[in-house]
Structure formats: C-alpha cells, structure tokens
MARDO-58404 format. One record per residue (C-alpha): x, y, z; residue number from 1. Coordinates in nm, 4 decimals. Last residue first. Example, Ala and Ser with C-alpha at 12.3 -4.5 7.8 and 13.67 -1.06 7.14 Angstrom:
BEGIN
- 1.3670;-0.1060;0.7140;2
- 1.2300;-0.4500;0.7800;1
// end
This chain:
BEGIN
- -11.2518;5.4673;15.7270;309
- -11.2655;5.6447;16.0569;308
- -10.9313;5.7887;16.1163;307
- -10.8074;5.6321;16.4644;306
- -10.7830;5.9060;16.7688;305
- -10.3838;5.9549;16.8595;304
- -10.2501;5.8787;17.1883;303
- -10.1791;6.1774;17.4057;302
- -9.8172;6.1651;17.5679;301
- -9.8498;6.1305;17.9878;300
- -9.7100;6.4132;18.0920;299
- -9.5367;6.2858;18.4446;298
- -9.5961;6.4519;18.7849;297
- -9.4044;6.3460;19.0734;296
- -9.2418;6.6454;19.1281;295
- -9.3352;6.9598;18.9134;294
- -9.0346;7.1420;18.6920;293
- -8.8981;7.3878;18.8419;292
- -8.9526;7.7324;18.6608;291
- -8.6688;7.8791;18.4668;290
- -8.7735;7.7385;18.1528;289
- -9.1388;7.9071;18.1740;288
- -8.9713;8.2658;18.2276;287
- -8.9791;8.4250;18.5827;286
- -9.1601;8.7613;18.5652;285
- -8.9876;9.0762;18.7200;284
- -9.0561;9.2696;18.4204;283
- -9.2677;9.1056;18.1786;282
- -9.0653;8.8926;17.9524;281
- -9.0728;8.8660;17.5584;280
- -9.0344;8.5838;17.3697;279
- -8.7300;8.5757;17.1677;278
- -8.7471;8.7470;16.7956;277
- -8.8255;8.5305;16.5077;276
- -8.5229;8.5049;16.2320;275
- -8.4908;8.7968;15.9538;274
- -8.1428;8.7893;16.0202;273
- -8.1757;9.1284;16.1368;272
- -8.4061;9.0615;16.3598;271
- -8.2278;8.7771;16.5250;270
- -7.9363;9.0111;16.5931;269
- -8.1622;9.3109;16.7094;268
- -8.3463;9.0268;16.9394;267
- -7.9817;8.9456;17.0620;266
- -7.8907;9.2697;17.1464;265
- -8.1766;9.3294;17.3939;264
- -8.0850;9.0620;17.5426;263
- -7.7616;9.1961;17.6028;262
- -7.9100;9.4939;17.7342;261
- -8.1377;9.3254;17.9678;260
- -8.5060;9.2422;17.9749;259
- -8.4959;8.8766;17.9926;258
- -8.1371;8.7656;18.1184;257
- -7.8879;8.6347;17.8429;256
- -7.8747;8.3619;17.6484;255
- -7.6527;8.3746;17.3239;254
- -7.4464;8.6629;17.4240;253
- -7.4677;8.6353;17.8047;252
- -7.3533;8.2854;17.7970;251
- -7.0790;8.3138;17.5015;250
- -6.9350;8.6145;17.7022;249
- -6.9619;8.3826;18.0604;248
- -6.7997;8.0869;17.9141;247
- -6.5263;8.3475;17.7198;246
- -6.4242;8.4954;18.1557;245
- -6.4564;8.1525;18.3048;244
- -6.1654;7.9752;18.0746;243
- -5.9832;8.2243;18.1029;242
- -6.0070;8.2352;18.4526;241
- -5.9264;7.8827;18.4664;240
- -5.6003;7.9319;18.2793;239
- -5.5191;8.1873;18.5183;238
- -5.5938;7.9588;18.8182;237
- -5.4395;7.6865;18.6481;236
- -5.0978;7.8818;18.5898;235
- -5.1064;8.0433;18.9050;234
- -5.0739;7.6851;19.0967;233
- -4.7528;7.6172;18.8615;232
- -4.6495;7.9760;18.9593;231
- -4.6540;7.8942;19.3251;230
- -4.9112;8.0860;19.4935;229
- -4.7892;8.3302;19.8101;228
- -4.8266;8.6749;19.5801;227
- -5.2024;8.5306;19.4308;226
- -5.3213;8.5355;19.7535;225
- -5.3153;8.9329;19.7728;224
- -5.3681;9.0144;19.3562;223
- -5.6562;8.7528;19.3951;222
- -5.8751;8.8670;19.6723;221
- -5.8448;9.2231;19.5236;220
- -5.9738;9.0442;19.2007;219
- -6.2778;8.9016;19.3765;218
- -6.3548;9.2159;19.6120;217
- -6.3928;9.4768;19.3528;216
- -6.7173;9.3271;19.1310;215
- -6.8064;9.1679;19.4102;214
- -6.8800;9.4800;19.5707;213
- -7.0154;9.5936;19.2475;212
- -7.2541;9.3579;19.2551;211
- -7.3749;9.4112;19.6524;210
- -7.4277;9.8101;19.5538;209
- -7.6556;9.6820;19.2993;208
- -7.8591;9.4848;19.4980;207
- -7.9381;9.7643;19.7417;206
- -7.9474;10.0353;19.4952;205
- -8.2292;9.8761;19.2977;204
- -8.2772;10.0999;18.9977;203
- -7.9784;9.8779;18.7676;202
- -8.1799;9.5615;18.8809;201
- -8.5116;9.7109;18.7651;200
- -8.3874;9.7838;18.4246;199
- -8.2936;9.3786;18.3884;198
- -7.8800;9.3054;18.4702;197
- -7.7485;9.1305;18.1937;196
- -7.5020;9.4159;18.0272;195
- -7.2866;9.6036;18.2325;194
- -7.3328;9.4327;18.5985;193
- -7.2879;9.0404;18.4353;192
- -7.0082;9.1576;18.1844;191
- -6.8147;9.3091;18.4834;190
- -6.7839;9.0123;18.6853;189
- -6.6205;8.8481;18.3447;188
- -6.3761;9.1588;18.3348;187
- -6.2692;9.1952;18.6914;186
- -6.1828;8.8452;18.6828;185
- -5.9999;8.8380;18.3768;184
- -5.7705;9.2026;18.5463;183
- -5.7470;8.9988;18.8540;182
- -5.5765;8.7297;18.7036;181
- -5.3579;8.9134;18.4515;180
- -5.2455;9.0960;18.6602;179
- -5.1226;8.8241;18.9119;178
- -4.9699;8.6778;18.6249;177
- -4.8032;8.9818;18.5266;176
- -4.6439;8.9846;18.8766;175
- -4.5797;8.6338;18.8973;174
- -4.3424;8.6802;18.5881;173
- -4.1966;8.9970;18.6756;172
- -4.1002;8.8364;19.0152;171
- -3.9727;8.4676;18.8625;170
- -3.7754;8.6755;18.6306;169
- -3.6409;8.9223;18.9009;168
- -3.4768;8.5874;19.0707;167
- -3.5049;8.4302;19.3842;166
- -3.8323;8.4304;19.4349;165
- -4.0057;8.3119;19.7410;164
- -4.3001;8.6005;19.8001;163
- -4.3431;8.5647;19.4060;162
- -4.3707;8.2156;19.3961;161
- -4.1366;7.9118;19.3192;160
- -4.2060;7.5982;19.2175;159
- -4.2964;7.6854;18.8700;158
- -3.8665;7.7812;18.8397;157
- -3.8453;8.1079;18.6126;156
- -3.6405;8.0942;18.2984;155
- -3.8458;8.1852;18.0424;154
- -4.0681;7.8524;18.2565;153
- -3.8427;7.6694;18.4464;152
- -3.8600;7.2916;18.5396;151
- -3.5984;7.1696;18.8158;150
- -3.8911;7.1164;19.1018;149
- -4.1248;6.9689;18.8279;148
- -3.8248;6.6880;18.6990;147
- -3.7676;6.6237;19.0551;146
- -4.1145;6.5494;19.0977;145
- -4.1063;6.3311;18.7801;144
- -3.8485;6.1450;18.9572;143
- -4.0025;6.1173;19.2821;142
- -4.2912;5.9853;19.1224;141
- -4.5880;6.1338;19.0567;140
- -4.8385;5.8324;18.9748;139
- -5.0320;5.8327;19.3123;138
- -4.9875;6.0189;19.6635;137
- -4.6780;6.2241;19.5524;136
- -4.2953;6.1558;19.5393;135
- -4.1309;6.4092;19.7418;134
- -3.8951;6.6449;19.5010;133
- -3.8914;6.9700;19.7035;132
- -4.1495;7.1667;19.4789;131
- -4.3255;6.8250;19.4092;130
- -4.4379;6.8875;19.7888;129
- -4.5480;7.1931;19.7223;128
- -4.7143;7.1229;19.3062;127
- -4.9382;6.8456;19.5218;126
- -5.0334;7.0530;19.7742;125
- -5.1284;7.3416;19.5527;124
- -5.2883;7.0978;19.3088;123
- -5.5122;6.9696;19.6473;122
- -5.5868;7.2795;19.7330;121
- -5.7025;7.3624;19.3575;120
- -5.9107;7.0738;19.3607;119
- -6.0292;7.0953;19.6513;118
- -6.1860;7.4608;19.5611;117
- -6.2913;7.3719;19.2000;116
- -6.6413;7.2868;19.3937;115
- -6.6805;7.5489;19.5498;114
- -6.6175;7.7656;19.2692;113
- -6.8522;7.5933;19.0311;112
- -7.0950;7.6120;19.3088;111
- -7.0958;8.0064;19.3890;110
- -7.3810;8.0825;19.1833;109
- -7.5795;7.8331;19.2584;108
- -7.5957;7.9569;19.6608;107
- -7.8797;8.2115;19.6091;106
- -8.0888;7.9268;19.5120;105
- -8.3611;7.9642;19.2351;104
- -8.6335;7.7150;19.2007;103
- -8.8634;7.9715;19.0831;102
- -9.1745;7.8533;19.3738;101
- -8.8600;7.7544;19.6067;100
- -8.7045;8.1059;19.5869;99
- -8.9906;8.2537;19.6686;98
- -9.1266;7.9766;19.9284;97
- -8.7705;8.0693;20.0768;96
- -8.8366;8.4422;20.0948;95
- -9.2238;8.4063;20.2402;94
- -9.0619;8.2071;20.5608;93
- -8.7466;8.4158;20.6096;92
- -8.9651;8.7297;20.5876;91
- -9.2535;8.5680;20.7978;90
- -8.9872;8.4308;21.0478;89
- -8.8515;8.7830;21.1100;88
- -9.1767;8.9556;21.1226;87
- -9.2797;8.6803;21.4069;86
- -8.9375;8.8075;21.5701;85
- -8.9445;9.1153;21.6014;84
- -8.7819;9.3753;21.3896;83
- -9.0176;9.5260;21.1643;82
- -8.8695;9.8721;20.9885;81
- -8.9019;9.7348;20.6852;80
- -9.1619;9.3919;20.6312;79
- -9.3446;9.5151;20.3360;78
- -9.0305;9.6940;20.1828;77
- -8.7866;9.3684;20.1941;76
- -9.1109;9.1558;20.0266;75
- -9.1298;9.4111;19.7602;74
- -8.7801;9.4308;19.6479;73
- -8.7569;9.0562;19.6653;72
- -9.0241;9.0517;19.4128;71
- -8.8559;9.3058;19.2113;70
- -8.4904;9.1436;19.2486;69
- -8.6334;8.8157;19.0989;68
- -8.5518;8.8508;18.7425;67
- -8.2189;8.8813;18.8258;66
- -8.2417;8.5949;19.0748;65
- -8.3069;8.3565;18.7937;64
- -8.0882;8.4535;18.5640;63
- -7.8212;8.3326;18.8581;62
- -8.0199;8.0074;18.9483;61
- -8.0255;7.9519;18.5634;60
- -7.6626;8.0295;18.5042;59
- -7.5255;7.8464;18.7939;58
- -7.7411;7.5276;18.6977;57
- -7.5761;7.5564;18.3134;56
- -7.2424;7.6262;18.5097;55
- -7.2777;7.2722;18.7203;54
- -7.3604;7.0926;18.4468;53
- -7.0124;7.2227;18.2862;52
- -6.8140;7.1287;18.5233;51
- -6.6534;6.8230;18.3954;50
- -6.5414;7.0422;18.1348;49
- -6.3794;7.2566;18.3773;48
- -6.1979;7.0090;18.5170;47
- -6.0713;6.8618;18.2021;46
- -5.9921;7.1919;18.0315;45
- -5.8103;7.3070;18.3694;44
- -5.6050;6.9454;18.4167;43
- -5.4919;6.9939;18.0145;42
- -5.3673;7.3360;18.1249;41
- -5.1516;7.1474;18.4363;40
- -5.0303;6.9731;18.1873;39
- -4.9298;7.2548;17.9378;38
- -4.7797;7.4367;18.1998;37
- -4.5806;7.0846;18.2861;36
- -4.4471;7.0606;17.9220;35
- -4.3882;7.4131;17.9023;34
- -4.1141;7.3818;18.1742;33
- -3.9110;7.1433;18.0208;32
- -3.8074;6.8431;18.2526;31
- -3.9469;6.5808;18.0543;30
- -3.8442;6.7321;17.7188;29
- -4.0687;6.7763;17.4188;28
- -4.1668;6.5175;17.1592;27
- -4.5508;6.4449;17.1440;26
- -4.4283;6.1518;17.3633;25
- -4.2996;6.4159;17.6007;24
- -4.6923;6.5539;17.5663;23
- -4.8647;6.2784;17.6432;22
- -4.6555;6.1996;17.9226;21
- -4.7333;6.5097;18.0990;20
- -5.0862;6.5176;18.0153;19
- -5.1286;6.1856;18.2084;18
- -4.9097;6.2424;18.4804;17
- -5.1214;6.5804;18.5496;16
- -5.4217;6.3996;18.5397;15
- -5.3170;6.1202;18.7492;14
- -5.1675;6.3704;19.0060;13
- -5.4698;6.5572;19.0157;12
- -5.6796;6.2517;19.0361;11
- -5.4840;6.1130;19.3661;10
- -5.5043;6.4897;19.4766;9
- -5.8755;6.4148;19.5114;8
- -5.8510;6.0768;19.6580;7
- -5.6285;6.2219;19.9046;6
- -5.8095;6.5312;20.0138;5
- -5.9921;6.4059;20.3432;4
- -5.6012;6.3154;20.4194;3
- -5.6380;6.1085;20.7493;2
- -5.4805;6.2358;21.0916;1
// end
C-alpha cells in the first residue's frame, strides 16, 4: 500500500534536517536534546508562516459569520417548526445564497487546522520511527535517528510519551506540557467569545452555546491525546499553540469584528491618538471588505480629460 503522506514527511524530515544542522554548526551537540526542540520549533515557524494566507481567509470567513448570526437568526425563525421537505430545501437553499452573497464559509475556520493535520501525522510518524533509530523517507539518516532516539530534554528522552515513560521526569514533563496545551487553547478560544463577538452574538443562545462548546471541547481533546504523543510531537503542538494563541491577540486587537468589545477598544485607542475612528457598522451588516469581490468584472481606471489651453 502507497504512503499518501510521503512527500509530506519527505518535507518534515528536510525541515527538521535542516534546522538541525544549522544549529550544531551554531555550536551545540548533535545528540543534545535542545538542538532537536529547537528544530522541530524552526518546522512550527516555517509551517505556520506558510500559513498565513490561510489565517487572513480564516479571519474574514470567521468575522464574517459574526456579523451574520442576525440574518441566520432570522432565516432559522421563518422556517421553525417546518419539517418537510420543500421547507428543508428552501432553508438549505436561502442559507447558501447567504453565505455566497458575503462569501463566508462555515468551513474557513477550520482550514489552518486541516491543513497542519498531515503535517503533524506525518512528524508523529517520522519522530516514531526515529524513536527506534529507522532511517526516515529523506535526509534522516539512521544516524541522526539514533541521535533523536538518545536525545533528552532535563533529562527526559523526546521519544518517549507520558503513557510510555519510564521515568517521573518524562511524566512531570508531559504533564506540564499537556497543561500547557490546553490551558493556550482555552485561552485563544476564549479571546474570540470574550471580546469579538457583536451584541447580537452574546443574545443568541443558540450560537453561543456552540462557542463555548468549543471553547471546552478543544483543550479536553488535547489533555486525552496529548498522554499518547511523544514529547518531540508535543513540542510542535505547543509551539504551535503559541504561535495561534499571540496571532489571534494581534488579530482581534488591531482588527476585530464590527460592533464588538475589542472594537470598541480600538476606536477609544484611535481616539485618543487623535487619529479618525473606524467606520461604523450597522448591526448585522457585512462590511465592504468582507464582501466578494464580483467575477468577471474589472474597474477599468478613468482616463483623465486634457486641460484646454
């Protein structure tokens, strides 16, 4: 059976290589332990860089959705209670020319994490069968795996997990990593609810109830996976979260939703600098740069009318 993920652990391994031998040449020792955590770091910021179009899109589809909870709102109340199946394909029918109309997808959102999801798979595969010193699919070799499966980090091996360990180190250590990850993700999902959600958001129950679900699940989800991870694979994730958790404060600080607190905050900011205020937003309307922009239309530029001498 083919590897679907081979070209993508081919990268990680490249990446990680990379980093690696950038940093022994910087002067510390192969088999160190904080030479691989600072590879597989240098494999987050590239990743996540590389990501970055995909986070602008999240944002807007996400801002987007916010400040279409009214008109979603109205559409669930005018077909309530109907349950056939012409009311059924109306609903569907009216909700997609919705979304369509703002160009907001309920999917965006979950994009950056779909698409770090082969990666980390395939850095989980990778870090396993470096674990037990098996040369990888590309530039690890068997040496440098052997170098990973000896490396310790304060004394805990990144091969090992918390399910695995053989040492209290390697359990305190996964422990407070697992902490650490759900207590990041907790954080950044708890920026969105606290402070860019619009008035009519924090009055719709419904939608409201579905954030803090999320809110809960995510770093629940984490503290049980995170026992089977290797701490090499925790290391990325964590990293990663960081990563997520100051994207998401710089977001909502410097663009935020229309008609949220943070937004809010910002025209105080501006005001107080004496600089002009943001545009305001009617509740529930879609701002101009959230709109899709019209296929197959071009703005032709207007050519200037000659002075008459």
């Amino acid at each position: 059976m083919p590897d679907i993920l081979y070209p993508v652990k081919w990268v990680v391994e490249l990446l990680l290589v990379a980093f690696h031998n950038l940093f022994t040449f910087l002067g510390l020792r192969s088999g160190d332990g904080l030479t691989w955590v600072l590879a597989i770091t240098g494999l987050v910021l590239v990743v996540r860089a590389a990501l970055i179009p995909l986070f602008v899109r999240q944002i807007k589809s996400q801002r987007g959705m916010v400040l279409l909870q009214p008109e979603l709102q109205k559409l669930q109340k005018k077909y309530k209670g109907k349950s056939d199946r012409e009311s059924r394909e109306a609903f569907a029918k009216e909700q997609m020319e919705l979304y369509k109309r703002t160009g907001s997808n309920p999917l965006s959102s979950c994009l950056p994490l779909l698409a770090q999801m082969p990666i980390f798979m395939s850095l989980f595969f990778v870090l396993n069968e470096a674990q037990h010193a098996k040369a990888g699919v590309g530039l690890l070799t068997a040496e440098l795996s052997k170098d990973f499966s000896q490396a310790t980090f304060f004394g805990a091996p990144l091969s090992e997990t918390f399910l695995t360990a053989s040492t209290n180190t390697v359990r305190f250590l996964a422990a407070a990593m697992v902490i650490l990850m759900t207590t990041s993700q907790f954080i950044t999902q708890r920026q969105i609810i606290s402070k860019n959600q619009t008035p009519a958001n924090l009055q719709n129950s419904q939608y409201m109830q579905t954030q803090k679900v999320m809110l809960w699940l995510f770093p629940i989800m984490f503290a049980v996976s995170g026992v089977s991870f290797p701490l090499g694979v925790m290391f990325y994730w964590l990293v990663s979260n960081f990563w997520t958790m100051g994207q998401q404060y710089v977001v909502i600080k410097r663009m935020p939703t229309p008609g949220s607190v943070a937004h809010d905050q910002l025209q105080a900011r501006l005001a107080a600098k004496g600089k002009l205020a943001l545009p305001e937003v009617i509740e529930g309307e879609v701002p101009d740069e959230l709109k899709p922009e019209p296929k197959g239309q071009r703005s032709q530029p207007t050519r200037k009318k000659p002075k008459k001498k």
